[in-house]
C-alpha positions in Angstrom: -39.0 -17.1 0.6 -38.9 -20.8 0.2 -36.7 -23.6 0.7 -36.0 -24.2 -2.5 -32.5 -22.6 -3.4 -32.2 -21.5 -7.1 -28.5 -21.4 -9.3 -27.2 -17.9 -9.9 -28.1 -18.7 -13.8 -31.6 -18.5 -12.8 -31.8 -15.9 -10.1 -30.2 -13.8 -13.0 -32.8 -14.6 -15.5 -36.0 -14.4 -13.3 -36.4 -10.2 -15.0 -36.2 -12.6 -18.7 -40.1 -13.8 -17.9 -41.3 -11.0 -17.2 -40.2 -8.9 -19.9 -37.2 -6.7 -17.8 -33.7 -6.1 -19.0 -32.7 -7.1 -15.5 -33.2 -9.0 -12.0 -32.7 -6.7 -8.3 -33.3 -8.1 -5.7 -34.9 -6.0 -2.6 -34.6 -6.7 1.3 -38.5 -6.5 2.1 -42.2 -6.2 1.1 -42.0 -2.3 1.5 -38.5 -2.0 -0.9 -40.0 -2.8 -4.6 -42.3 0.0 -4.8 -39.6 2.6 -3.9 -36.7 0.9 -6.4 -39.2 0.3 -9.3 -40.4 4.1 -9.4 -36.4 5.1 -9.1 -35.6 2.3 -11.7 -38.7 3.6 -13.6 -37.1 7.2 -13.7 -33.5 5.7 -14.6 -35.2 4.3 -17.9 -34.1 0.5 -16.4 -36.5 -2.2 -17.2 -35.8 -4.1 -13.9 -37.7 -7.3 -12.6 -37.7 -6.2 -8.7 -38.2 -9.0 -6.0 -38.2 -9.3 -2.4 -36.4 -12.0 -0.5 -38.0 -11.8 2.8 -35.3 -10.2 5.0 -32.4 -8.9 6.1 -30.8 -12.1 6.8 -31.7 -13.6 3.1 -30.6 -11.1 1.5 -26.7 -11.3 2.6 -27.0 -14.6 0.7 -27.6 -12.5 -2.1 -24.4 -10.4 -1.1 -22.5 -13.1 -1.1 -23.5 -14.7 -4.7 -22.3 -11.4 -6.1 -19.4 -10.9 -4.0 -18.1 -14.7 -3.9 -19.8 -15.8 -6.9 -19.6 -13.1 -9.4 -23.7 -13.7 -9.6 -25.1 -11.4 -12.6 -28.1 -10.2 -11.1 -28.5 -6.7 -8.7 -29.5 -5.7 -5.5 -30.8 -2.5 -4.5 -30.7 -2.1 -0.7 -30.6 0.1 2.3 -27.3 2.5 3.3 -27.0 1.8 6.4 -24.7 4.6 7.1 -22.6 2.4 5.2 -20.0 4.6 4.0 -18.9 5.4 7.8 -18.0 1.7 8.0 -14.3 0.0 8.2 -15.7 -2.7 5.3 -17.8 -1.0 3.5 -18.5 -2.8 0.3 -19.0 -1.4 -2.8 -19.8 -3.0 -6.2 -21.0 -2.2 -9.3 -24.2 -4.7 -9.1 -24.9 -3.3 -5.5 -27.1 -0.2 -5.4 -28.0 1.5 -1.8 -30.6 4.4 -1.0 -28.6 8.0 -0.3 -30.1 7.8 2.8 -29.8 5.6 5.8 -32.9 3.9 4.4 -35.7 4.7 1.7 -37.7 6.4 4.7 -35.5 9.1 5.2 -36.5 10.3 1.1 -40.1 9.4 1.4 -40.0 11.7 4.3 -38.2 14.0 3.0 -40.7 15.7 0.8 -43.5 18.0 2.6 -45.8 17.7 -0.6 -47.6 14.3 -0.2 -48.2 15.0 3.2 -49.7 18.6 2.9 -52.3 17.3 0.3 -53.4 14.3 3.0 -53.7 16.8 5.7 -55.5 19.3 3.1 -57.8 16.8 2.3 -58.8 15.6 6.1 -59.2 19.5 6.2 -61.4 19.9 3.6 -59.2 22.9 2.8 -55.8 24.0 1.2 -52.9 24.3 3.8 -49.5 25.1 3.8 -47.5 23.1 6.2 -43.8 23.9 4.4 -42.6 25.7 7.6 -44.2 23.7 9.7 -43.0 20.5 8.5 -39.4 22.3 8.3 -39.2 23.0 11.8 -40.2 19.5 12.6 -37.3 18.0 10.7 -34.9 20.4 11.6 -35.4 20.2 15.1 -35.7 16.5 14.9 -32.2 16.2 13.0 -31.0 18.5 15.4 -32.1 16.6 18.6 -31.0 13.3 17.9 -27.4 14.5 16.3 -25.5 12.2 19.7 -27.7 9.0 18.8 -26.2 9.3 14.9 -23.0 9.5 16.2 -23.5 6.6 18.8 -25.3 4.3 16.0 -22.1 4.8 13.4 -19.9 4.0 16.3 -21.5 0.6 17.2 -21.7 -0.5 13.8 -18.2 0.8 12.7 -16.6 -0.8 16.1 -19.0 -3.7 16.0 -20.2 -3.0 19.9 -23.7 -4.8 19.3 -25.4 -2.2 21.5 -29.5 -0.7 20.3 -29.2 2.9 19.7 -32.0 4.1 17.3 -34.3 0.7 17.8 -37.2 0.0 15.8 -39.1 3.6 16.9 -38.7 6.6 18.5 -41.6 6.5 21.2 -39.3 6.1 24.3 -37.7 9.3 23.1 -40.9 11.5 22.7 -42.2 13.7 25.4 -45.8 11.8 25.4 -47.1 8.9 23.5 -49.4 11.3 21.6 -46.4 14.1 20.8 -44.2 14.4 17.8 -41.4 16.3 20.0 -38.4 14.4 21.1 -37.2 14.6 25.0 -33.9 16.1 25.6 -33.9 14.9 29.5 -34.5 11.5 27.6 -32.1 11.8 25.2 -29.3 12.7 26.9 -30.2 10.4 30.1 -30.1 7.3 27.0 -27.0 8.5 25.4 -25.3 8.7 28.7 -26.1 5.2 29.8 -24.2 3.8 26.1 -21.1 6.2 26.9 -19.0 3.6 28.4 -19.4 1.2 25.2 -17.2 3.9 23.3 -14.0 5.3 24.0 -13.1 9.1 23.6 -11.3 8.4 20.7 -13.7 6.4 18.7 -16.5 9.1 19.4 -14.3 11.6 18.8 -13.4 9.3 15.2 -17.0 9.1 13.9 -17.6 12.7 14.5 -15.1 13.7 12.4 -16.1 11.4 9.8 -19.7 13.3 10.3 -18.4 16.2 9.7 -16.5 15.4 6.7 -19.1 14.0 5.2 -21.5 16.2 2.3 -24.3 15.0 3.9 -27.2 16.5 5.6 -27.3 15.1 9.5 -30.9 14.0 8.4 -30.1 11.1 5.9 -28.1 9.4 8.9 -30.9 9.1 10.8 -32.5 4.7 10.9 -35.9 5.9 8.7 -37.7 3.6 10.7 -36.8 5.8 13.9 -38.5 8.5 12.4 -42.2 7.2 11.7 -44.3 8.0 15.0 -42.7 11.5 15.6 -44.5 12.4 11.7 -47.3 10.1 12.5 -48.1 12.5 15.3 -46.9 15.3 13.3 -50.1 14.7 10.8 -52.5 14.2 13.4 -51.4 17.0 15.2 -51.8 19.1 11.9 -55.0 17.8 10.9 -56.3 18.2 14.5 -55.0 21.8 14.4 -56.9 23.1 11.6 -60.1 20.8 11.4 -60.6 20.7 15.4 -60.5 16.8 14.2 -58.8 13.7 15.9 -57.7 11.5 13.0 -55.9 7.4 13.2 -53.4 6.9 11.4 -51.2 3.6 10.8 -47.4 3.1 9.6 -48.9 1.5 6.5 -50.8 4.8 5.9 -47.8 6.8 5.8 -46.4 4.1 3.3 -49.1 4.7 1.3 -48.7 8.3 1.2 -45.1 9.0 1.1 -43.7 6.0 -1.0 -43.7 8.2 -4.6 -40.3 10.1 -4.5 -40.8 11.1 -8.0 -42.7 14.9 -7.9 -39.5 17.5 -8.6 -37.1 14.4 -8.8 -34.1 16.5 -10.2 -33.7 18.8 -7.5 -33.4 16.4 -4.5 -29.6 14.7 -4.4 -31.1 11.7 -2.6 -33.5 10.6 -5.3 -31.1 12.0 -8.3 -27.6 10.9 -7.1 -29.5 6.9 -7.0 -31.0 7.5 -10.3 -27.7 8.5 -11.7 -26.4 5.5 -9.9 -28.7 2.9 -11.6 -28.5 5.2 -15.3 -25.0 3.8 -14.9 -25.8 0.1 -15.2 -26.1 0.9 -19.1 -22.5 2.0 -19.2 -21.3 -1.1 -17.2 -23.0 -3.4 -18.7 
């Protein structure tokens, strides 16, 4: 983004040049792939446009909270809907998940025809790759409930962090420590009291969701990084690189059997709703 600072007038009309009923506006470079496909499905001619952050895109929040600013914003959860002001707004649309990684990782398909391919042979990695993510969930159940406990009592503490390598049992391994885990969530015990923890568990258990859509996405990358090359390796004999953007690449199209996944068809219902609002 630029310096230059545009009027809400024109921020709305940026989708008019290029054709698009309307304007969203997206956190970062990996976002408008993701919302145009789910857009796409939604039947929404959308203009979709990154504003280089985090931090630029709360100004955006606040045009359409404080401003009444006629354009969208299609964003990241957060675990929002465990928080004491959580905001919602018609104009405001937010993955089902934590963040668009936990549904482009959600989906063994994509990532059965890579490995397939590196193989040079058909595979199927369904239980495989269900183990992995039930385990995983299952593992990291006491960071969920420490992360939605520092953002919902504002502690400031790092729970989840950018990755998950400090947590695995080697650099090359897609396994989580428990010895690791537990010595972490031990050291952030006395940020939180009884109570609170005891608060946010509840709400977790109230909640319809499955314990793997509160995970941060990004905490999730390396563990299925490994997974792959671990698969490919097991069934080629084959040592294979492979790069965050490389995942991107392969997981980022949600669309394949759509209607039968409640993260991808609860936001397209979502966005199918702008026509009635409008």
């Amino acid at each position: 983004m630029t310096n230059l600072e545009y009027s809400n007038e024109a921020l709305s009309a940026k989708g008019l040049f290029y054709n698009k009923e309307i304007t969203v506006y997206v956190e970062g470079k990996d976002d408008p792939l993701f919302w145009d496909t789910l857009f796409n499905i939604a039947e929404i001619k959308a203009h979709i446009e990154d504003v280089g952050g985090k931090k630029e895109l709360k100004k955006y929040f606040d045009k359409i909270l404080l401003e009444d600013a006629d354009f969208y914003i299609a964003t990241d959860n957060d675990n929002s809907e465990f928080m004491i002001d959580n905001i919602v707004h018609q104009r405001i649309i937010r993955t089902y998940g934590y963040s668009i990684e936990n549904s482009m990782y959600y989906f063994t398909t994509p990532i059965e025809k890579t490995v397939s391919s590196f193989c040079r042979k058909k595979l199927d990695l369904s239980e495989d790759f269900k183990n992995w993510l039930t385990e995983f969930t299952e593992k990291v159940h006491d960071l969920i409930v420490y992360d939605i406990a520092n953002n919902r009592f504002g502690r400031g503490v790092s729970i989840f962090g950018d990755n998950c390598y400090r947590f695995l049992t080697s650099q090359n391994s897609y396994k989580l420590c428990d010895v690791k885990l537990q010595e972490f969530t031990m050291s952030v015990k006395a940020f939180f009291t009884e109570n609170e923890i005891n608060e946010v568990k509840e709400l977790i258990n109230q909640s319809e969701k499955d314990l793997w859509f509160m995970i941060k996405g990004h905490f999730i990358t390396h563990s299925l990084i490994n997974l792959i090359k671990h698969s490919v390796k097991k069934h080629s004999g084959d040592k294979k690189s492979m790069t965050p953007d490389f995942l991107y690449s392969m997981t980022i199209d949600c669309t394949e059997n759509w209607e039968n996944r409640i993260d991808i068809k609860t936001v397209v219902e979502r966005i199918k709703a702008i026509n009635n609002s409008a």
